[in-house]
C-alpha positions as CSV (number, residue, x, y, z in Angstrom):
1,X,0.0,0.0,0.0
2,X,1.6,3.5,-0.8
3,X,2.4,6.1,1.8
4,X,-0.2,9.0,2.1
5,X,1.6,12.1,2.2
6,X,-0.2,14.4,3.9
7,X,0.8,17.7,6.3
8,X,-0.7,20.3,8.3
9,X,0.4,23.9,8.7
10,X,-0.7,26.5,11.5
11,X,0.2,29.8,10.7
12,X,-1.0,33.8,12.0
13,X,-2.7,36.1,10.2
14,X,0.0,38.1,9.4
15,X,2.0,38.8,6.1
16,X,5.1,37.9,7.8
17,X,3.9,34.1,8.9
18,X,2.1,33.7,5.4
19,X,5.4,33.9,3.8
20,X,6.9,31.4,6.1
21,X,4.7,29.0,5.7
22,X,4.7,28.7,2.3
23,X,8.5,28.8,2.6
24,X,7.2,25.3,4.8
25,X,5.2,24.0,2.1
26,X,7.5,24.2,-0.9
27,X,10.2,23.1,1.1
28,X,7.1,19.4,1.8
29,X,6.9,19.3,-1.7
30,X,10.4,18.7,-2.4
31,X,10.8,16.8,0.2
32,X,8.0,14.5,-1.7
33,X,10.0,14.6,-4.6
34,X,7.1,16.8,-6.1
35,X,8.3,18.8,-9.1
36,X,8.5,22.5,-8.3
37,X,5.3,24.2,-10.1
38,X,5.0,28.3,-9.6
39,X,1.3,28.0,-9.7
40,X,0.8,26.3,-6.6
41,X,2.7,28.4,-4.8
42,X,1.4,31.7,-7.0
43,X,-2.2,30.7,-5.9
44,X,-1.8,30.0,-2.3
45,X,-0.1,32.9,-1.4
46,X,-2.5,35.0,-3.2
47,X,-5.1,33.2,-1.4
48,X,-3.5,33.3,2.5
49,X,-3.2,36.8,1.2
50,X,-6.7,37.6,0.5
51,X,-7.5,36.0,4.0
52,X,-5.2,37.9,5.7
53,X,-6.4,41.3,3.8
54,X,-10.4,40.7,4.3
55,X,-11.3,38.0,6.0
56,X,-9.5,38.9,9.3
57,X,-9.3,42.5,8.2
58,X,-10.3,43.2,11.7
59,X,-9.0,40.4,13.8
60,X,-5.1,40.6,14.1
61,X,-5.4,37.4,16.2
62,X,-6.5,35.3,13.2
63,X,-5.1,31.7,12.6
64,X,-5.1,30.0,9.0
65,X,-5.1,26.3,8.4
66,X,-3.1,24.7,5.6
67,X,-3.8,20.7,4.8
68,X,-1.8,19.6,2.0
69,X,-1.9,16.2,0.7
70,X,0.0,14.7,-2.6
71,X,-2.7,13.3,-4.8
72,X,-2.2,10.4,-7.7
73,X,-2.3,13.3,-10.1
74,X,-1.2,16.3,-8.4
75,X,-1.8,18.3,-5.0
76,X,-4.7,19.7,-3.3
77,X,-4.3,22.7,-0.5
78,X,-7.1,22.8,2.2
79,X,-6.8,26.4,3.6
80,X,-9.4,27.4,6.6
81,X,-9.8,30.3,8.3
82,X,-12.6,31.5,10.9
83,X,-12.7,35.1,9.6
84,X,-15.6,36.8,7.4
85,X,-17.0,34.8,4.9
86,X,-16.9,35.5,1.8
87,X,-19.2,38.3,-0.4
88,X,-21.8,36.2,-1.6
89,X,-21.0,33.2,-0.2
90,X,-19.2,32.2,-2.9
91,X,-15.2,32.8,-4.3
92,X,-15.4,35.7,-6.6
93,X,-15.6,35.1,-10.2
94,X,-12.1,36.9,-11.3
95,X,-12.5,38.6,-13.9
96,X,-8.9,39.5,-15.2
97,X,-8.7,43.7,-15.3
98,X,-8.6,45.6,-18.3
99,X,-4.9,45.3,-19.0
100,X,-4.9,49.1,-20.1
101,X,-6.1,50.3,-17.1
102,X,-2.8,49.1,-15.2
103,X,-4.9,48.3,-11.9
104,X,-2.9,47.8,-9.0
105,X,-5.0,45.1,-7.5
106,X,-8.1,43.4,-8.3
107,X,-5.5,40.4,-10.0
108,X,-5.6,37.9,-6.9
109,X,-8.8,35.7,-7.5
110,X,-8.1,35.8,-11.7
111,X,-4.9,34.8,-10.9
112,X,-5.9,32.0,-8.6
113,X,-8.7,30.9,-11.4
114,X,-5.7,30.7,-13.7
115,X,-3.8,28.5,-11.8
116,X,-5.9,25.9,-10.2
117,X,-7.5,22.9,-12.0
118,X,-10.0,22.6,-9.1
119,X,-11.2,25.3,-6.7
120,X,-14.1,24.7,-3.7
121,X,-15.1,27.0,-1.4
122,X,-17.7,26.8,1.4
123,X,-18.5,28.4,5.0
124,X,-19.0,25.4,7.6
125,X,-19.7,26.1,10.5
126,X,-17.8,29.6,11.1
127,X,-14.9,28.7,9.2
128,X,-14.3,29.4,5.8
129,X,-12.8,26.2,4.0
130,X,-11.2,27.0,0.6
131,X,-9.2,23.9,-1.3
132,X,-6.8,23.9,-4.5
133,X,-6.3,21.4,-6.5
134,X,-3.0,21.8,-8.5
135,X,-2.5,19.0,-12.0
136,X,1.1,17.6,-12.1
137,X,2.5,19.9,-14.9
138,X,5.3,18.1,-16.8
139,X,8.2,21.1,-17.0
């Protein structure tokens, strides 16, 4: 029977802990043998981001959850939070800007579309439960 690799990652709310812990879960990956791919990482830090930003906007004391687990064809990353939901209920469609206008932000959730080949959101019981699913890209 083959291993399960799987890991959890605890990390504050803060800017500062987000970049750590992705520093955590590349460093997983390669120790899974799991070929670097930008877009997982691109994705979940624009993601932790975006939870940092808005959904503890007013909580510094935030925590976020990070479950990672190797799949058969790629990776999926579980992030959790118990900050504001989501507008809507639902992850924001992501429209990409209008290149011309030169926006400085409103590129996080397109980007996130663009990298992902599966994305789930949903609010259970107070927590916000967001999870990635990442293809194996041949490079």
């Amino acid at each position: 029977m083959a291993t399960k690799h799987c890991a959890r990652f605890s990390c504050e709310a803060t800017a500062l802990a987000v970049r750590h812990t992705l520093q955590e879960m590349t460093r997983r990956l390669s120790d899974w043998a799991v070929p670097a791919d930008p877009r997982v990482e691109l994705a979940v830090a624009e993601a932790m981001n975006n939870i940092v930003e808005h959904a503890y906007a007013d909580n510094p004391d935030g925590r976020i959850l990070l479950d990672l687990e190797l799949l058969p064809e790629g990776v999926s990353v579980a992030l959790s939070d118990r900050g504001l939901a989501m507008p809507d209920g639902a992850v924001p469609i992501g429209d990409m800007p209008a290149p011309e206008t030169l926006p400085e932000g409103g590129w996080g959730w397109s980007l996130i579309h663009a990298c992902c080949d599966g994305l789930h959101y949903e609010r259970v019981q107070g927590a916000n439960e967001l999870t990635m699913v990442f293809q194996r890209v041949e490079i």
